[in-house]
N, C-alpha and C positions, 0 to 999 in steps of 0.2 A: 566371259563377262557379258554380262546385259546392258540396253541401253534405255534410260527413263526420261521422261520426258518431264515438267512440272511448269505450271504459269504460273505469271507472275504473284507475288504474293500468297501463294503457295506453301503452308510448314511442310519443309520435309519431313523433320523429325523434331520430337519435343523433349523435352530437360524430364531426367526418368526415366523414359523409355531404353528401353534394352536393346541394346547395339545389337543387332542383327544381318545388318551387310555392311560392306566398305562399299565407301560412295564418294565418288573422285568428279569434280566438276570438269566437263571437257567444253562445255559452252554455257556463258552467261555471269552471275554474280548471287552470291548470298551473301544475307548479315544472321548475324546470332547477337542478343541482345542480351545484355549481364547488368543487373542493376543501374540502369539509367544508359549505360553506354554501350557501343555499337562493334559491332567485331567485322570487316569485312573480307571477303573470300572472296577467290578469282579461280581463272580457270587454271587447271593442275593442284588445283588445292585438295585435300581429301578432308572432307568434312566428319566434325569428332573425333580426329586422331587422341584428344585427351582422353577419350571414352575406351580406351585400348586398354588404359590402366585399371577401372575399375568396372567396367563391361555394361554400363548406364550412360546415355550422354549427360554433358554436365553443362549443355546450354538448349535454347531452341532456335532450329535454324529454319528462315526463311526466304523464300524465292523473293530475289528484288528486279528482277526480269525474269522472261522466258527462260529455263536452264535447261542442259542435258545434264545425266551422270551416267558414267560409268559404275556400276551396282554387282555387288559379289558376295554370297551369303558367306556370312562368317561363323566359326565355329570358336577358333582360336586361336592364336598366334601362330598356329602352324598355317592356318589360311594363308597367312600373307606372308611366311615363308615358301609358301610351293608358288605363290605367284610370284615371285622375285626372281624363284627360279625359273619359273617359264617364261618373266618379260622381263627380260634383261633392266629396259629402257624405265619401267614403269619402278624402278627401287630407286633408281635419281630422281622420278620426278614428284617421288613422296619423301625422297632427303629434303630436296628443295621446301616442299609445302612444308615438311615439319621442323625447317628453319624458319621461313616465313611469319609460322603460327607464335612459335615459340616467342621468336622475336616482339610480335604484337603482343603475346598475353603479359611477357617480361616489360613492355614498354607502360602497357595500365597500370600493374604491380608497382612499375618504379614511381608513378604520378602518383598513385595514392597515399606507399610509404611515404616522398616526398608531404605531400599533403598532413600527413598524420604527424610527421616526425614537428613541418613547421608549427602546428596546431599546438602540440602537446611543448615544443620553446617555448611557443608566446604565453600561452595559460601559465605554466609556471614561470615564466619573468614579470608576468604583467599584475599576477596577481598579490607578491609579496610588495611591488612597489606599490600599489592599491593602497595595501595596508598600510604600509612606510605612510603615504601621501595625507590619506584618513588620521592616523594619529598627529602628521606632522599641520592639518589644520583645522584638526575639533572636529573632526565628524569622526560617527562611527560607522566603525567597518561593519557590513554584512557577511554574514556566513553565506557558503554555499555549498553544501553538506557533502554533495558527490565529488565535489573537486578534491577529498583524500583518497576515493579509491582510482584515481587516475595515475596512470604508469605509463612508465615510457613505452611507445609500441614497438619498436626494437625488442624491447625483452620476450614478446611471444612469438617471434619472425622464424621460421623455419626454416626461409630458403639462405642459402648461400651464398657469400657476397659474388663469388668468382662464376656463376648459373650465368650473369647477362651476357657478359666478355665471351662464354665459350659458344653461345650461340650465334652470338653477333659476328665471331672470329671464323666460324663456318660460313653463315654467312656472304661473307666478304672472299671470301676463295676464290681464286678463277675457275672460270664455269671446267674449263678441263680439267684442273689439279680436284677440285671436286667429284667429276666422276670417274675419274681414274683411281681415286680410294673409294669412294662407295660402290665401286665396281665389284667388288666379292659381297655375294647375299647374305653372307653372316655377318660381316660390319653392318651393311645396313640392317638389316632385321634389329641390331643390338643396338644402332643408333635411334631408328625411331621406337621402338618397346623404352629405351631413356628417356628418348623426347618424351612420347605419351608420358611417362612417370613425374616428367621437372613440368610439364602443361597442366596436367592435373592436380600436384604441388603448388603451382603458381595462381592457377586460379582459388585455390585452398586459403592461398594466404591472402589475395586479395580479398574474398570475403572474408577474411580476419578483420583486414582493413579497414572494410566497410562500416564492419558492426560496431571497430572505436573511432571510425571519423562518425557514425552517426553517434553514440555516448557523449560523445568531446560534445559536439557540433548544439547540444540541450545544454550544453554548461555554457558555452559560448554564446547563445541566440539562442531563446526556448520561447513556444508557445505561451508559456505560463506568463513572461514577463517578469520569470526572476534570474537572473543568469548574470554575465561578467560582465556585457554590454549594457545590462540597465543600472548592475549597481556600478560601475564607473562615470555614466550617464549622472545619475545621484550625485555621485563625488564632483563632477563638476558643476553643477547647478549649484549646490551648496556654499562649495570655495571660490565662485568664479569671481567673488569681489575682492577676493583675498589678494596681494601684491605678489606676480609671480603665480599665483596658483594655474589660474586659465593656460598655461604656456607648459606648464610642467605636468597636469592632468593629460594634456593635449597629446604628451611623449607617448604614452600610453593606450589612449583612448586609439591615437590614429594606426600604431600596425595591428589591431585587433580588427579595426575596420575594414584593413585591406583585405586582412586573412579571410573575414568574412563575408567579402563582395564574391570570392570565387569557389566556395567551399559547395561540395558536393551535395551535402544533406541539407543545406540553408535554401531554404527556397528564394531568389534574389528579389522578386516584388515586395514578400514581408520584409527582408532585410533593407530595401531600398525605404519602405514605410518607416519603419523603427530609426533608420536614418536620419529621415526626412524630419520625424517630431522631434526627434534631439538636437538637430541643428535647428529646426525656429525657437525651442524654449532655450535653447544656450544664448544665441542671438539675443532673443526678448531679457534675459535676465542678464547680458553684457552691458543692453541698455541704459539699464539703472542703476548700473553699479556704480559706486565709490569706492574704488582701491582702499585696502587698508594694509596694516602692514603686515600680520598677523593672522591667526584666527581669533571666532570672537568666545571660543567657550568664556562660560564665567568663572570666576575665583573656586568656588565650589565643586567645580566637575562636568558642569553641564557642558554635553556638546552643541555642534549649532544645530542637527539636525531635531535634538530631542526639544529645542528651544521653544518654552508656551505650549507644548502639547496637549496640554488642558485647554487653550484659545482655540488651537486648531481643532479638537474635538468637538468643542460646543457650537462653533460655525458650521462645521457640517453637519451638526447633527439639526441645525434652525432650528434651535430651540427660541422661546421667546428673550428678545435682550435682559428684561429687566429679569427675568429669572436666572438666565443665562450667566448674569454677573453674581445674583445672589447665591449661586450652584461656586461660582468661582470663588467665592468670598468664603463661604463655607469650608470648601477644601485648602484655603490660606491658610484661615482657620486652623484646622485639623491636624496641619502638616506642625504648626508650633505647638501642638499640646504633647505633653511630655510624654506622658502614657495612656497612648489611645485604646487599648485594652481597658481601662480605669470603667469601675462598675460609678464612680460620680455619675450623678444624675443628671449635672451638664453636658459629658460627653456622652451619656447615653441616648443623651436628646440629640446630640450631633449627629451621631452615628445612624441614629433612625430618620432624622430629613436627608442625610447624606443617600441612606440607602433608597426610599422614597424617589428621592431626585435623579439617583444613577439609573435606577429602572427606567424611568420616564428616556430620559437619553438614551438608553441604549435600545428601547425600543426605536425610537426616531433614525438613530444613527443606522440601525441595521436596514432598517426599511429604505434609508436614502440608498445604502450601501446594494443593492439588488438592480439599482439602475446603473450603478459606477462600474466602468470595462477595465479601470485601471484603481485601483483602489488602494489610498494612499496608505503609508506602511503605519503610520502612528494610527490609525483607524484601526487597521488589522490587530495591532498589539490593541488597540481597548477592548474588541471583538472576541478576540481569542483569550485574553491575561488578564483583563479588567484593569489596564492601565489608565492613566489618567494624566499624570505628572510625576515628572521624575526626581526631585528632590520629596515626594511623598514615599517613592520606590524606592528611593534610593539611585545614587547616579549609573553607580556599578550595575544593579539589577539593572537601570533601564536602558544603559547600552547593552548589555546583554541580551537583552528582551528587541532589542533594536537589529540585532545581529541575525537574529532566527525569526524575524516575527515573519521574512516572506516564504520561508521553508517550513515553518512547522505546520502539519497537517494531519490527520487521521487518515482511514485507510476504511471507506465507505465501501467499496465492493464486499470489503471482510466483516463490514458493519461497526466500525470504530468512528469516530467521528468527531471532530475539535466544535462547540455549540456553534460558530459561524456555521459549518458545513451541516449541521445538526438541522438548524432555522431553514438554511438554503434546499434542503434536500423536502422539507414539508411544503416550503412554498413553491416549489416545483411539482409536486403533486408525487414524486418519490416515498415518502412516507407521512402517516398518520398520525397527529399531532398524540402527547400521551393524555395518559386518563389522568383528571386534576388530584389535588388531594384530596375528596371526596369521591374519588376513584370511579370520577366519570369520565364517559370517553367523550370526543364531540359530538355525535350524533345525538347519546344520551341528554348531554346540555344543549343543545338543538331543541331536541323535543320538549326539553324542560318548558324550555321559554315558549313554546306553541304551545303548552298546557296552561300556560300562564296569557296565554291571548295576545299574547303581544304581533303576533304575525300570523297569515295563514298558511294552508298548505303549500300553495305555490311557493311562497317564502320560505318554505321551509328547505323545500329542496332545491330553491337556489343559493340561502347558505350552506349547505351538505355539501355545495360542490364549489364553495369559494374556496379558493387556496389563501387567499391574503387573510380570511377571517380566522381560518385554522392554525394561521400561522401567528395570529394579533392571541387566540387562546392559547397556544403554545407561550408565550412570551408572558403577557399578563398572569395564567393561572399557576406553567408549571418550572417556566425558569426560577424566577424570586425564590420561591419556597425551596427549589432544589439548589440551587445557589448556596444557601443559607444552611442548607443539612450536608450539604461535601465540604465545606467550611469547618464546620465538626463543630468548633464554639460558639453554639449559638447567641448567648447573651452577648457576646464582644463584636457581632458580625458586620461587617462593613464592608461591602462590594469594592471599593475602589484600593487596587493593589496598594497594598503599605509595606514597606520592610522591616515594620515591627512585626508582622504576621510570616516572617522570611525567615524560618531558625534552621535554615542549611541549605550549600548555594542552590541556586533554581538550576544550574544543567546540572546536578545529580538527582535533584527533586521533579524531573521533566517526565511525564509519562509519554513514551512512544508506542505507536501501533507494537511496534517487533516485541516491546516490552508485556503487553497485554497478550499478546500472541503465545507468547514463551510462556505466559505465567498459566493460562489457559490449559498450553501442552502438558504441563508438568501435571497438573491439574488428573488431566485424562488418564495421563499414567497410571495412575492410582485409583481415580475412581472413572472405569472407562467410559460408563452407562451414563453420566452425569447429566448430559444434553438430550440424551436420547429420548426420545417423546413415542408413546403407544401410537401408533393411529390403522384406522381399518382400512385394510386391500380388497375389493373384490373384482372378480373377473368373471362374471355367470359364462362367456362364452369356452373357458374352457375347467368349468366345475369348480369355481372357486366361488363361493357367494359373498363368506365374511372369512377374511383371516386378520388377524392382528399383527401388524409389522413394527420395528421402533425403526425413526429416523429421526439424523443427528440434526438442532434447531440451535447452531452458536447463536448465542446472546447478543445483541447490538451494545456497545457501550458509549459513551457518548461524556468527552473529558468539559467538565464545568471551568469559566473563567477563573481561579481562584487558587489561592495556595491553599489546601487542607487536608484535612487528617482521616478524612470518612467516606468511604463508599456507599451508595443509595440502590437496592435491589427494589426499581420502583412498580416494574409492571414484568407476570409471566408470561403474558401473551398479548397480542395488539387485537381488538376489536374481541371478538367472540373463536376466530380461528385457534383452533391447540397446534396449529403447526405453524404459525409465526413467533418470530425472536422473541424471547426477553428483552427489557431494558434496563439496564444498570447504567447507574450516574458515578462520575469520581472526579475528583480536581484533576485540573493538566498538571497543576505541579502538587505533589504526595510528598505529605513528609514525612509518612510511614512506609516499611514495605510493601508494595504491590502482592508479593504472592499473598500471603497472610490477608489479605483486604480481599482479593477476589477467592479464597478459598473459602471467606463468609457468606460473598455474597451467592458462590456457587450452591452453600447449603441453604441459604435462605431460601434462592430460587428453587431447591429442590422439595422445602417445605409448603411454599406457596403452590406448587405446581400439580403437588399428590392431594391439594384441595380443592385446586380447578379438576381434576379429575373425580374425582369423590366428591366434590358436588356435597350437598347438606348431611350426608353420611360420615364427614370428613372424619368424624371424633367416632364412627360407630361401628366398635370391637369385632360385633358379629360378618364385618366386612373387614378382612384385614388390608392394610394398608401403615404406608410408615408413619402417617398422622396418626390414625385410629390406635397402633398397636402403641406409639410412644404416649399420648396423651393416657393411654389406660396404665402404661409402666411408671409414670410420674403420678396420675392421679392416684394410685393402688399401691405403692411401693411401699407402704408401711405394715399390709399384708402380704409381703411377697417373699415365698420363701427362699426365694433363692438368691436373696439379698441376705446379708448378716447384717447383728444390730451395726458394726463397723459404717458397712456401706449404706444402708438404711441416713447412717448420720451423715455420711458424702453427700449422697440424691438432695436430701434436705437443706444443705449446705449451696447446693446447685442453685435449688429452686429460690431461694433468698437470694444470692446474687442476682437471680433473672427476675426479679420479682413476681415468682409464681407463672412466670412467661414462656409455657411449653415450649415454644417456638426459639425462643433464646437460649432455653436450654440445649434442644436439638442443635443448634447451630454451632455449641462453646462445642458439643462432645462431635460433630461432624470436624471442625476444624482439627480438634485433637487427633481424629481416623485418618485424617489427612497428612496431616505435618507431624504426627508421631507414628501412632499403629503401623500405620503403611511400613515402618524402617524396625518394624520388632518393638517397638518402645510401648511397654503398656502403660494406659493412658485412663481409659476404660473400666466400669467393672464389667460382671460376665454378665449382666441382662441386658445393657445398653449395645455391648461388642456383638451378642449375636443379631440385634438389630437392625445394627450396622451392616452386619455382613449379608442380611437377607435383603435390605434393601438399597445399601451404597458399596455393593461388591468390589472389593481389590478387582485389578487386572491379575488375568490369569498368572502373568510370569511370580506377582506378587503372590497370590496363590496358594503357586507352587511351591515357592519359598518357606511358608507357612504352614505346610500342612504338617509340618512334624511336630509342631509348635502342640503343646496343648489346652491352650487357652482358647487357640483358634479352630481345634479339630471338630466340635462340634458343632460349629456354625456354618464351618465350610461345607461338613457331610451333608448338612440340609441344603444349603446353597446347590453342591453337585448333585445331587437328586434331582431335584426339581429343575435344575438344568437339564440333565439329561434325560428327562422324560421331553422337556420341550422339543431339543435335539432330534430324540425317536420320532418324535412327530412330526417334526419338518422335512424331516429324511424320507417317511414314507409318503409324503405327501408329492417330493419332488421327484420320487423314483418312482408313483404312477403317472406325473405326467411324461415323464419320458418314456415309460411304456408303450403310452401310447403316442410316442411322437409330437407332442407337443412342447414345443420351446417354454422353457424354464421363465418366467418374467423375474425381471432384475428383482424386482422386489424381494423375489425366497430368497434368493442368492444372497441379496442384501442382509436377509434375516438370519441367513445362516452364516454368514461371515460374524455380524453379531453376537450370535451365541455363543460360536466360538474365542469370543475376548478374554 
């Protein structure tokens, strides 16, 4: 054995690294550091015993003084069997360390389980009395979505209750009855190769631990400021004048408080902050309280929180009083007319100041809403649902809508988006507002108005670069109008949520990210190429100048305030780039199927998108393409012989439903390749199907399925052709650069995994 020397602050060895000696401390002190907490070692310790079991340390250890070690290269457990044998002395005093050790990792393990086990009591006691409490005084309860997939941490626990007892029972031995049994080197050899095994186990499961105290720890106290401390915070501000309530919320409120004064993942300044504002607005509104004996919902349904929600809206939004009341007056109005659908030309008139006036507010409101850190929840439901008041909702929908308004959200990394997050992400400088109905983008209307003299240059490109203007054009040109077309009824259209517009509940009518995702996937299955966009590669340094690669451009979608029936395929690309997203619009709440809606909008986009590419040729045969080639099968089908008069009379049939609207046609028979063809179901005739197949190709597996088929054999023989010549050609492109030793760029790869779909 060798002796090493190391100062202070010193890593010996770092978490990863491959145990390559046994290294026994004979002078000094080390810590190894594990998620926030501290391990410390003394001298006779052998540092990494846990690393025996799996031949990598599983911590990093560092000098906290001057140290020595003892250092012996290690091969294998036979190492530290021939040294047992040759130092009698040195196989006790690693019994010792690897009860020591054991002892300490068993001691974190038991604080954490602790920890977790109390965590995961109080969440589930604290949160059905919540609810109990909420019904029993007119407010409504909050969701909080991740608190169903919480379990008890017992159920994933690995270790064995009786693990602490036997090392703690060694232990405590006397130092002689101790080494007069670990006195034969095969005991101990057997005892510490176990130890290593239940230390490496032990630490296993304390990052178990970890990973559901930090889970819990976002339901209990989260950044976001929606978790079980704020909505009980809510329950008591609301009830606190209620008789009894303050005292009985209080049960509740305070061992959650406790739990979260000493919790591992709660940072304690935040928590002492989050505290601190709960106790002076509890205080301020005990002030003014008058006991009552009850709660105060009304006869109707109304809770107290949803109470005036239309007052509370139009104050924050400062809009002017005298409007501000006539906006109120109007939706009294509105709420007593029988049938607000009603083509009358007095409610028609309603519905269009109503709509007029909710614009102007929700512009106002969201703008206030950008300075607000805490943004009150009936704000969020207008933002997101186009709430307003809940006797116009309906009481049911607006506790509902009260329950989820601080958890519903979009899923902007994937490019989905609720329009709050939609507005916030442009006025962030995140994304580019869209092209109006006039199918301009900003810039474009920028320039307009400098052609119209209104400003000069300098001007111009300092509104190019406002974020707050791009965001007032977002709102003013292309919310209203899109609003109005995901609504799907136009003439009836009325921005401010009504539950005559509500014909089935809104949590089955809710669109989720996971749900746009899924609908997406299925999508792909079927037609895999769907997203995929041409764009050119080159590399002149190593002989590539122009090649043509596809890569995948998912579509941003972006859910409108609104209950409706329609999806909006409104733009295939942002600005002039062919490799930025799509934007497709759709109500948060659908009260159609989702796939079926985005399986339109998929062909829409795929028709739009082969005209951004074809360019003013889009219709022009001699260029084939899926524009060119289906605009000439529609326009020419009454010469075509490979239509019967039968089918002749179909296409025609087609073209009168779409009104002569190529584009609509293309979309009814894309849907049909999709939701039929795909499963054998002919759908199709045979000029339209090989169209299909040349330019919205099945997935290979489908394909495969199909090639017996004879409807399908000759579409697909052209399809594989033309595949596999592109194939040949990528193959020999990428077997000369590795000839000559040059690395493959992701890109072929990428092309060639493509091809292969």
């Amino acid at each position: 054995m060798a002796t090493t020397d190391f100062a202070q602050n010193s890593i010996i060895c770092s978490k990863g690294e491959q145990l390559r000696h046994l290294l026994i401390i004979t002078k000094g002190t080390v810590e190894a550091a594990f998620s926030g907490h501290v391990f410390k070692y003394e001298q006779g310790d052998m540092i990494g015993l846990e690393s025996l079991s799996s031949g990598e340390h599983s911590l990093t250890y560092t000098a906290t003084s001057d140290i020595s070690l003892f250092t012996l290269p290690y091969d294998d457990i036979s190492t530290l069997e021939a040294l047992f044998r040759e130092k009698e002395d040195i196989a006790n005093v690693l019994v010792n360390s690897a009860c020591r050790q054991a002892a300490m990792f068993l001691q974190h393990y038991a604080a954490l389980k602790h920890e977790a086990d109390k965590s995961y009591e109080i969440v589930k006691k604290v949160h059905p009395l919540y609810e109990k409490l909420c019904n029993l005084y007119a407010v409504t309860a909050k969701k909080l979505p991740l608190l169903d997939t919480v379990v008890a941490p017992s159920d994933t626990d690995p270790m064995e209750t009786w693990v602490c007892d036997y090392y703690q029972g060694i232990k405590e031995l006397e130092p002689a009855v101790q080494k007069a049994f670990f006195a034969n080197p095969g005991i101990s050899l057997g005892f510490i190769q176990r130890g290593a095994d239940d230390m490496f186990r032990t630490l296993d499961a304390c990052r178990n631990y970890l990973k559901y105290l930090e889970g819990i720890s976002k339901i209990m106290l989260s950044s976001t400021g929606h978790d079980l401390f704020a909505i009980i915070a809510e329950l008591h501000y609301a009830s606190v004048s209620i008789r009894g309530a303050d005292e009985a919320v209080n049960t509740i409120m305070s061992p959650l408080a406790a739990q979260l004064s000493h919790m591992t993942f709660i940072d304690p300044a935040f928590f002492k902050q989050r505290l601190s504002s709960y106790q002076a607005t509890l205080t301020e509104n005990r002030g003014g309280r008058v006991p009552s004996a009850a709660g105060t919902a009304s006869a109707t349904g109304e809770k107290v929180n949803l109470a005036d929600s239309l007052s509370v809206i139009m104050a924050y939004s400062g809009y002017p009083a005298e409007q501000a009341n006539k906006f109120i007056r109007l939706v009294q109005e509105f709420i007593k007319v029988p049938d607000r659908s009603s083509s009358d030309d007095s409610v028609h008139r309603m519905r269009r100041e109503l709509t007029n006036m909710f614009n102007e507010v929700y512009k106002k409101v969201f703008m206030n809403s950008l300075a607000d850190p805490a943004l009150p929840t009936i704000i969020k439901m207008f933002l997101n649902f186009g709430y307003m008041d809940a006797a116009l909702a309906g009481f049911e929908n607006a506790d509902y809508l009260y329950s989820i308004a601080d958890s519903v959200s979009g899923d902007p990394e994937r490019g989905i988006y609720t329009a709050q997050e939609w507005l916030t992400a442009i006025y962030t400088g995140k994304k580019e507002p869209c092209r109006n109905e006039f199918d301009q983008d900003y810039p474009a209307y920028v320039a307009e108005l400098k052609q119209q003299k209104r400003f000069d240059a300098k001007e111009e490109a300092r509104l190019l670069a406002d974020n707050e203007l791009k965001l007032l054009f977002e709102i003013d040109n292309i919310f209203p109008v899109v609003n109005k077309l995901t609504f799907g009824r136009i003439t009836t259209f009325c921005p401010i949520l009504s539950d005559s517009n509500i014909q089935r509940g809104l949590e089955n009518s809710l669109v989720t990210p996971d749900a746009i995702r899924e609908a997406f996937a299925e999508i792909k299955t079927v037609d895999y190429s769907a997203f995929f966009r041409e764009t050119s590669y080159s590399n002149p340094e190593i002989g590539i100048n122009r090649e043509t690669v596809n890569v995948e451009i998912m579509p941003e979608v972006i859910l409108m305030p609104n209950v409706g029936v329609r999806g909006i395929m409104w733009q295939d690309i942002e600005g002039r780039k062919r490799t930025t997203p799509s934007r497709m619009f759709a109500p948060l709440f659908l009260l159609v199927d989702l796939k079926p809606l985005l399986v339109r909008l998929t062909g829409e986009f795929r028709w739009e998108m082969c005209k951004r590419i074809q360019g003013s040729r889009w219709q022009d045969i001699t260029e084939a393409s899926l524009t060119s080639e289906y605009c000439d099968y529609l326009q020419f089908y009454r010469s075509n012989r490979d239509l019967s008069s039968e089918l002749k009379v179909q296409v025609k049939a087609e073209l009168t439903r779409a009104r002569n609207n190529y584009k609509n046609v293309f979309v009814s028979n894309y849907s049909d390749w999709i939701m039929h063809e795909a499963n054998g179901s002919p759908r199709l005739n045979r000029y339209a199907r090989r169209l299909m197949m040349m330019y919205c190709t099945f997935a290979k597996d489908i394909r495969d399925g199909l090639a017996q088929n004879p409807q399908y054999a000759e579409p697909l023989k052209r399809f594989n052709f033309k595949h596999q010549q592109r194939e040949h050609y990528l193959s020999r492109v990428i077997q000369k650069l590795q000839q000559t030793n040059v690395a493959v760029p992701q890109e072929l790869l990428d092309e060639m995994e493509f091809i292969k779909m």
